[in-house]
C-alpha positions as CSV (number, residue, x, y, z in Angstrom):
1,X,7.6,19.6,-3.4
2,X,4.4,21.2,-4.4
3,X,3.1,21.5,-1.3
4,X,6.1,23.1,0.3
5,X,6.3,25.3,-2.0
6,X,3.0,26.7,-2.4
7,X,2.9,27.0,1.6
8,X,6.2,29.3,1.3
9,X,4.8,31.1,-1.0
10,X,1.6,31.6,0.9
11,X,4.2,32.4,3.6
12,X,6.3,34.9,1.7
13,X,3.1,37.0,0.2
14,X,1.2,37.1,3.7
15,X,5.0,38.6,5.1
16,X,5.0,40.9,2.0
17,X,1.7,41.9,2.4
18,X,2.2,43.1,6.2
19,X,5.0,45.0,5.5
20,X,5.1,46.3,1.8
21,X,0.8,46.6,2.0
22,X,-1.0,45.5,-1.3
23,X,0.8,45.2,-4.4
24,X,1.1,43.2,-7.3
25,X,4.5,42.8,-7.3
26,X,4.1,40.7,-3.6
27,X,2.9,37.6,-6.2
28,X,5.5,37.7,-8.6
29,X,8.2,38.2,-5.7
30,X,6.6,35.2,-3.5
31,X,6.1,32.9,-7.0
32,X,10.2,33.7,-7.6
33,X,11.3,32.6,-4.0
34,X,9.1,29.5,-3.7
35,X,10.4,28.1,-7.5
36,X,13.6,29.1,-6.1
37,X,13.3,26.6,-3.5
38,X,11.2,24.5,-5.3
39,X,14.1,23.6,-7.6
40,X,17.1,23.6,-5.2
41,X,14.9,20.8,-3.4
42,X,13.8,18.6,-6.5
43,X,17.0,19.0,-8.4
44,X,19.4,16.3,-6.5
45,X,16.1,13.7,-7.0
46,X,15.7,14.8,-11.0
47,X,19.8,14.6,-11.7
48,X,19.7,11.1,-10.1
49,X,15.9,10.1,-12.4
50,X,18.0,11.6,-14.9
51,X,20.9,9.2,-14.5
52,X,19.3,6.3,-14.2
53,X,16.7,6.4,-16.7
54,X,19.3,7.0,-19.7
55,X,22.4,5.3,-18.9
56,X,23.5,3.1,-21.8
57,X,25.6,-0.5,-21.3
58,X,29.8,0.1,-21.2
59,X,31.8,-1.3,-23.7
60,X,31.8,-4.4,-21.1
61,X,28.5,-5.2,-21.3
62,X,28.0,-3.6,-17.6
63,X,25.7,-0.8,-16.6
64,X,27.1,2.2,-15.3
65,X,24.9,2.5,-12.4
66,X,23.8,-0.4,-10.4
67,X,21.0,1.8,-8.3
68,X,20.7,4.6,-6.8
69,X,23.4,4.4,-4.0
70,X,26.3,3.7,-6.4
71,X,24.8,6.5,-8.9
72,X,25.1,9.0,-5.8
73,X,28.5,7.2,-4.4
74,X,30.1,7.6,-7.7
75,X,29.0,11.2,-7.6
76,X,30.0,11.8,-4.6
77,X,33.4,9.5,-5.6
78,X,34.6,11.4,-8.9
79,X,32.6,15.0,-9.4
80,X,32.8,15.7,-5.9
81,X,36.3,15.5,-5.1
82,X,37.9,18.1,-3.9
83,X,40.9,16.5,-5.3
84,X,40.2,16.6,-8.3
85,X,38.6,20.0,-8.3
86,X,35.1,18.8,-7.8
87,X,32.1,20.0,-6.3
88,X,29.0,18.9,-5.8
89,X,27.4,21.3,-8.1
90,X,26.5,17.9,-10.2
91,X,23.6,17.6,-8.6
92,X,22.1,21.2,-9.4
93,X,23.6,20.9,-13.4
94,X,20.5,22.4,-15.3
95,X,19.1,24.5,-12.6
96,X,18.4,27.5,-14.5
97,X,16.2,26.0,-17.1
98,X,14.6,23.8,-14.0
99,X,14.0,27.1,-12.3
100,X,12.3,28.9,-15.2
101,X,9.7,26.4,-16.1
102,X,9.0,25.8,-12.4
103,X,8.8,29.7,-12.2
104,X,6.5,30.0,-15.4
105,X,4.1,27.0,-14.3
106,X,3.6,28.7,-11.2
107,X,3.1,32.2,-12.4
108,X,0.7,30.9,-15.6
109,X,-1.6,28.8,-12.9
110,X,-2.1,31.4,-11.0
């Protein structure tokens, strides 16, 4: 994720730089479109971590989750549903705070 990211925003500012010439604001524009994809990549992989790490035992005794292919089935099964209004926007639930401190890392180690 890192990686990707800092070569897009390499990417971005060289692209900025050839066409806007040589401002300040070509860093903070390339910093907010590689968090941007920074976070719309590593948020399906942090909802699932997420998941998984603080599910609790039912009432049963069972756990909700047996892995990581029935925690994305059952997302897929009952919040992605168009049925029953779903969407898949489960995955991406937190992406604004996600975004900002992705943003803010990158912009304070710079």
């Amino acid at each position: 994720m890192i990686s990707g990211a800092y070569a897009l925003h390499d990417w971005f500012k060289e692209n900025a730089y050839y066409f806007l010439g040589n401002i300040q604001i070509n860093r903070i524009v390339a910093t907010l479109v590689a968090s941007f994809v920074a976070t719309a990549a590593s948020m399906p992989f942090d909802t699932l971590r997420l998941r998984l790490y603080t599910q609790r035992p039912l009432p049963n005794g069972k756990w909700p989750y047996e892995g990581t292919l029935d925690c994305v089935s059952k997302i897929f099964k009952y919040e992605g549903n168009v049925k029953n209004n779903g969407n898949l926007q489960a995955f991406y639930a937190g992406f604004l705070p996600c975004y900002l401190r992705f943003f803010a890392i990158a912009l304070v180690s710079q």
